[in-house]
Every structure is written in structure tokens, then in C-alpha cells.
Chimera marker file (.cmm) of the C-alpha trace (Angstrom):
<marker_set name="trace">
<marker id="1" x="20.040" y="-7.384" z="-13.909" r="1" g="1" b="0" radius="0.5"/>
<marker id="2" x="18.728" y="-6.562" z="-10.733" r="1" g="1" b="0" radius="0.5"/>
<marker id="3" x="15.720" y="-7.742" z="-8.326" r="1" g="1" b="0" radius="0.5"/>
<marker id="4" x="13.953" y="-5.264" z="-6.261" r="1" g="1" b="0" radius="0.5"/>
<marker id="5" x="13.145" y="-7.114" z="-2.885" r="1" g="1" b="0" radius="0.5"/>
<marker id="6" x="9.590" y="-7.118" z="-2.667" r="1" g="1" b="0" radius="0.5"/>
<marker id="7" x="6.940" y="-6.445" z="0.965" r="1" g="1" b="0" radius="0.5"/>
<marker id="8" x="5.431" y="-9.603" z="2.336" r="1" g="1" b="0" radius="0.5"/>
<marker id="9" x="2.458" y="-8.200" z="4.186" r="1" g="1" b="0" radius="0.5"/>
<marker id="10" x="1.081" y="-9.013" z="7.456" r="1" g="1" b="0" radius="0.5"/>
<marker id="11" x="-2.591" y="-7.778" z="8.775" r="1" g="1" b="0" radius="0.5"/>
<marker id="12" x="-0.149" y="-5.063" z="10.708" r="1" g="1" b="0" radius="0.5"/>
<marker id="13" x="1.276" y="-3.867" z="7.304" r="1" g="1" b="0" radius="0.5"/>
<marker id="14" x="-1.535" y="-3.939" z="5.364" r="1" g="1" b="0" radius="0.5"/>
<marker id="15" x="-3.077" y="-1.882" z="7.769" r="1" g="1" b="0" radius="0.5"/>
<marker id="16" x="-0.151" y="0.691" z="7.756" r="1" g="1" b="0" radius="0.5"/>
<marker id="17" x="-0.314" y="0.514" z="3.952" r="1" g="1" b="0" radius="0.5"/>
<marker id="18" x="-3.479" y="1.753" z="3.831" r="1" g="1" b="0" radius="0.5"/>
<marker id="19" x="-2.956" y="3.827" z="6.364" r="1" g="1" b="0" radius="0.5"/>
<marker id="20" x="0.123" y="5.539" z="4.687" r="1" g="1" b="0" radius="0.5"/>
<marker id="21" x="-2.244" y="5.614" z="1.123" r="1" g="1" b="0" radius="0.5"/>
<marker id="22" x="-5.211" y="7.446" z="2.656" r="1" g="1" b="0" radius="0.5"/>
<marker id="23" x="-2.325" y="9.957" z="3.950" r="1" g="1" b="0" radius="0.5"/>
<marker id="24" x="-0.925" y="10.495" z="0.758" r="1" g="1" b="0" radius="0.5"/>
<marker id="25" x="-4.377" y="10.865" z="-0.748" r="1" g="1" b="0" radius="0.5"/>
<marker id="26" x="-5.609" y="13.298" z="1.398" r="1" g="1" b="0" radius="0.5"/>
<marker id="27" x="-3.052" y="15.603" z="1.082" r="1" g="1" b="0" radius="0.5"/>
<marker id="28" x="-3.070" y="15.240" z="-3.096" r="1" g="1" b="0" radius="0.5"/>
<marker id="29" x="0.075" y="13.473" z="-3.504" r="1" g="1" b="0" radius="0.5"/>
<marker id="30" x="0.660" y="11.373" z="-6.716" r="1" g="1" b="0" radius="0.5"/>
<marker id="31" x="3.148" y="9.306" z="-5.069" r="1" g="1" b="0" radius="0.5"/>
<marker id="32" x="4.187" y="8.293" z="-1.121" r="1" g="1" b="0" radius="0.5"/>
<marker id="33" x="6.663" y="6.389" z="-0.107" r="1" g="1" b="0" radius="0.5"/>
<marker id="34" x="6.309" y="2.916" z="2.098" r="1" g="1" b="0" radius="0.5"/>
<marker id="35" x="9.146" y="0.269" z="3.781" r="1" g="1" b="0" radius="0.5"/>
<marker id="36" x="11.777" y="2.487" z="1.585" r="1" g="1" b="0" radius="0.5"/>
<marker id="37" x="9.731" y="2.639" z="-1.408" r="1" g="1" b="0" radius="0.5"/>
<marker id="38" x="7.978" y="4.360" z="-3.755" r="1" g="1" b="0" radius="0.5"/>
<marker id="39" x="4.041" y="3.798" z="-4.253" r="1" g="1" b="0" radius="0.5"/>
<marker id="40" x="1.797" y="5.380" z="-6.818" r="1" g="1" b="0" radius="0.5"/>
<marker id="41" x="-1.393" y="6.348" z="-5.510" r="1" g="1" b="0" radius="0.5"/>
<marker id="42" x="-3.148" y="4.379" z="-8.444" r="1" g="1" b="0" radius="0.5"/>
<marker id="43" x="-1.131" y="1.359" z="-8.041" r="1" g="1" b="0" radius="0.5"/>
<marker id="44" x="-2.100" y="1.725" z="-4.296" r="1" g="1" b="0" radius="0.5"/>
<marker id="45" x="-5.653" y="1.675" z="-4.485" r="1" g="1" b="0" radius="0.5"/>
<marker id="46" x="-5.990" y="-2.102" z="-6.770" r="1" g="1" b="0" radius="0.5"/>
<marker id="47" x="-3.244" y="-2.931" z="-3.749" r="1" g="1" b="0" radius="0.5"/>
<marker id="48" x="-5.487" y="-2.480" z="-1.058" r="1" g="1" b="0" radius="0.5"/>
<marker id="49" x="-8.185" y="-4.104" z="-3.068" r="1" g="1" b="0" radius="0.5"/>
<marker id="50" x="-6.331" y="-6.838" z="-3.328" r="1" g="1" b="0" radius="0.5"/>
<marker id="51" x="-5.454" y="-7.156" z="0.685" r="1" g="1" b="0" radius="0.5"/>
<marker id="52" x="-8.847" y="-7.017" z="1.044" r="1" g="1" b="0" radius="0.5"/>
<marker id="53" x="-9.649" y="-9.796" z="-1.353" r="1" g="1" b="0" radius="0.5"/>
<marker id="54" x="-6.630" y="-11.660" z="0.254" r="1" g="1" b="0" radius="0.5"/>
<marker id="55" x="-8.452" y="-11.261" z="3.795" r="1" g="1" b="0" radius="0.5"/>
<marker id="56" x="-5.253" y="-9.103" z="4.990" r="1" g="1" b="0" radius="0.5"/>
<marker id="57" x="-7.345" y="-5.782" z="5.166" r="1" g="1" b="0" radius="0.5"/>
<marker id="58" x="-10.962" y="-5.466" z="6.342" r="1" g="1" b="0" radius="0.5"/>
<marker id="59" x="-13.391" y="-4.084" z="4.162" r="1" g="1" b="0" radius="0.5"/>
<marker id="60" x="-14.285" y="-0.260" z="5.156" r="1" g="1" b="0" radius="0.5"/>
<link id1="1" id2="2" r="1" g="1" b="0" radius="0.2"/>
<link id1="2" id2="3" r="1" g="1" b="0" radius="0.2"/>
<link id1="3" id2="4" r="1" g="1" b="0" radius="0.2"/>
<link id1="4" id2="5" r="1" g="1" b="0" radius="0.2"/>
<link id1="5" id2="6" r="1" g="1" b="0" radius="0.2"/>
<link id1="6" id2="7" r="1" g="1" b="0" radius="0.2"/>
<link id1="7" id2="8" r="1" g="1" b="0" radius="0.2"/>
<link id1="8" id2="9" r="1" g="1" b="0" radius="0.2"/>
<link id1="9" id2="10" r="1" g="1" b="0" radius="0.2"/>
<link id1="10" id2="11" r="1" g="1" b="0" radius="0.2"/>
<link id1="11" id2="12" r="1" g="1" b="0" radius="0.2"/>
<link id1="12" id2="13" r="1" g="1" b="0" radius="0.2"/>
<link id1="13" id2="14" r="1" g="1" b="0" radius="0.2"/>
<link id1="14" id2="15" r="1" g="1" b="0" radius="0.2"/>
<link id1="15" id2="16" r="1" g="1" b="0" radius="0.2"/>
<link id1="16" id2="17" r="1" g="1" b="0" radius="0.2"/>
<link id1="17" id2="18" r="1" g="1" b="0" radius="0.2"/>
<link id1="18" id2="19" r="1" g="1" b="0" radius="0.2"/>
<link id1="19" id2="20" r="1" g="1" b="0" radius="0.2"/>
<link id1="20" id2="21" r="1" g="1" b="0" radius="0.2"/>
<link id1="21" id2="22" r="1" g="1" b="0" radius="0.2"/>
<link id1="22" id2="23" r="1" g="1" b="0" radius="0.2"/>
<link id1="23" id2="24" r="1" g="1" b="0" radius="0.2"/>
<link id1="24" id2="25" r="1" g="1" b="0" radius="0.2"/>
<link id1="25" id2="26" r="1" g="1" b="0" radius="0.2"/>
<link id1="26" id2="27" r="1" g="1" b="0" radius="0.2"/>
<link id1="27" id2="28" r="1" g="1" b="0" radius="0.2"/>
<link id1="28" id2="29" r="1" g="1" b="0" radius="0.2"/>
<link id1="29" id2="30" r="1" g="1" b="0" radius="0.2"/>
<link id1="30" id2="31" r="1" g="1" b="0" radius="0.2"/>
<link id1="31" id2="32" r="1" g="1" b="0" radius="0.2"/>
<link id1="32" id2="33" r="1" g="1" b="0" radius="0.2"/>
<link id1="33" id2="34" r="1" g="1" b="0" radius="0.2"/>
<link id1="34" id2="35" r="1" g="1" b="0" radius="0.2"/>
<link id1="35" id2="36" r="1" g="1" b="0" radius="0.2"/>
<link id1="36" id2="37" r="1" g="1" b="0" radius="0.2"/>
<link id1="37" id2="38" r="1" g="1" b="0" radius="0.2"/>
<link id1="38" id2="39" r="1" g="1" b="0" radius="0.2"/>
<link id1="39" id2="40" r="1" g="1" b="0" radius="0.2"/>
<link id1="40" id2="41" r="1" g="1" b="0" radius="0.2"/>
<link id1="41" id2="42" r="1" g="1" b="0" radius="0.2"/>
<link id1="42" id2="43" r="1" g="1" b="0" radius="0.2"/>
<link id1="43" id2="44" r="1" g="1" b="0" radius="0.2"/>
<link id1="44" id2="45" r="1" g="1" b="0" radius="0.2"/>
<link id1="45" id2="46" r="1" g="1" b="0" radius="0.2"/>
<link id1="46" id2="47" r="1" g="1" b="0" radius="0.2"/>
<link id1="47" id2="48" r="1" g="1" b="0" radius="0.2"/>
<link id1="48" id2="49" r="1" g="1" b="0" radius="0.2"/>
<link id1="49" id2="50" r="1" g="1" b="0" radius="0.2"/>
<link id1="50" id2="51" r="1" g="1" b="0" radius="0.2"/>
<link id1="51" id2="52" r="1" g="1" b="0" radius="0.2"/>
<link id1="52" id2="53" r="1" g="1" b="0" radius="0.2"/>
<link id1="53" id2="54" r="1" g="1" b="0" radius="0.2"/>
<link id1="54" id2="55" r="1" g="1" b="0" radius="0.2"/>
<link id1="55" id2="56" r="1" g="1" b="0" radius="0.2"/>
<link id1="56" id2="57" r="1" g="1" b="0" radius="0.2"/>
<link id1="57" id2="58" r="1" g="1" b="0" radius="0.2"/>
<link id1="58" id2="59" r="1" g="1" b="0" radius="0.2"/>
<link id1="59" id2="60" r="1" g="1" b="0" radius="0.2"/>
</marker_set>
């Protein structure tokens, strides 16, 4: 059994996160890829929630 390496995020990523999840929305996508992998757009938006929550992302 296998681990997939996980992304530690920095204020910098988040922010390109987010960035690369309002792309993805905006142009309908289900699914966008980020650091190599795969994102769901749901999964996304509780993720950028949480960066906010975590103080990584600021709220707008």
C-alpha cells in the first residue's frame, strides 16, 4: 500500500489554489488539476474554507 504525498500550503499556495479553483469554476469544469494533482471542484470549495479558517487565505 501506497501514500500519496500530500501539499503543505503556504499563504503563496493557498492563494494559487484558489486561484486555480475559481479558474476551473468559471469555465464549468468538475475537476482541475493542482501541484500534479487532481482536485474536485466540491472538495475545493470546503478547502478554501478551511485556508481561510486556518488564516492561510483572506476572506473575499
Amino acid at each position: 500500500m501506497s501514500m500519496e504525498e500530500g501539499i503543505t500550503f503556504t499563504k503563496e499556495k493557498a492563494e494559487a489554489f484558489r486561484d486555480a479553483y475559481v479558474d476551473a469554476l468559471q469555465q464549468g469544469k468538475d475537476t482541475f488539476t493542482f501541484e500534479g494533482k487532481g482536485v474536485f471542484i466540491d472538495y475545493a470549495k470546503y478547502m478554501c474554507e478551511h485556508l481561510v479558517n486556518a488564516g492561510l487565505l483572506d476572506k473575499s
